[in-house]
N, C-alpha and C positions, 0 to 999 in steps of 0.2 A: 192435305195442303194443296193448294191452285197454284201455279207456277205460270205468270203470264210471259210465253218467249217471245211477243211482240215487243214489249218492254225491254229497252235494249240501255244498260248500262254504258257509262262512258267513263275512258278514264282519262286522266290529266297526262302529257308527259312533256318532259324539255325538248324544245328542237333540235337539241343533241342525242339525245334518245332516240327520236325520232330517224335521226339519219343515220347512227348505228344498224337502226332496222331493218331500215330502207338497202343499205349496203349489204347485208346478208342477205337479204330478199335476194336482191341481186347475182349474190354468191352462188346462193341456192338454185336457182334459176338458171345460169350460165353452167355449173357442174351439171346439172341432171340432162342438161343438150349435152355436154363433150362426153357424158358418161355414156346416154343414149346412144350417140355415134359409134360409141368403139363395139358397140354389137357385134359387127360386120366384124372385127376381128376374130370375135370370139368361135370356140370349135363347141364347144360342150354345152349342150343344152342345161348344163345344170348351173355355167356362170354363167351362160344369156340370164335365166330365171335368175340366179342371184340379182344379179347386173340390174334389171329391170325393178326389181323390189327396190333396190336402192334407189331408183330413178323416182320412184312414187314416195317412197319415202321424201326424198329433197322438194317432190311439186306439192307434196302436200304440208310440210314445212312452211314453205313461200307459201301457200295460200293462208295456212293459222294466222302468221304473220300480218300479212294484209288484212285479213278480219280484224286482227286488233287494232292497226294501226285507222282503219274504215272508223272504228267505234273509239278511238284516242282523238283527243281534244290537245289545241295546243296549253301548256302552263301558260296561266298570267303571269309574266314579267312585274318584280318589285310589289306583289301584293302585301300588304299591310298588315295588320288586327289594329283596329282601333281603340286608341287610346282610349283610357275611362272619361277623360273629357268630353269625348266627342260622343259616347255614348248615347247621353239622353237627345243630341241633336240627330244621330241617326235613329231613332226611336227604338233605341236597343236596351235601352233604361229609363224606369219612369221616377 
């Protein structure tokens, strides 16, 4: 099987959705600096290493995110399925 990764999927989602993301994004991004910071409190090189895994963990969260949201499309508002009438006029029925 050939798997083209230029080919880039897109998906649909509501602007509600969308700013749910965007707000964790956020979340994520804002913890991984105050978690970053409290280093300097730390004594034990075994909670800095904790400490910092959890920091990459959160920046690499916020980045998935934003790839998805890069590759999300906003939803069409009020899209339709057309009626069987209108069928043969949109050339969807001969």
């Amino acid at each position: 099987m050939i798997h083209d990764f230029n080919l880039q999927e897109s998906f649909e989602i509501s602007p509600r959705f969308r700013r749910t993301i965007e707000e964790r994004i956020d979340r994520l991004e804002r913890d991984a600096e105050w978690d970053e910071a409290q280093v300097v409190h730390l004594a034990s090189p075994d909670h800095v290493r904790r400490l910092m895994r959890l920091v990459a963990a959160q920046r690499a969260e916020a980045l998935r995110m934003r790839i998805f949201l890069d590759r999300a499309v906003p939803a069409m508002a009020n899209r339709r399925i057309p009626s069987n009438e209108a069928w043969p006029k949109l050339g969807l029925w001969s």
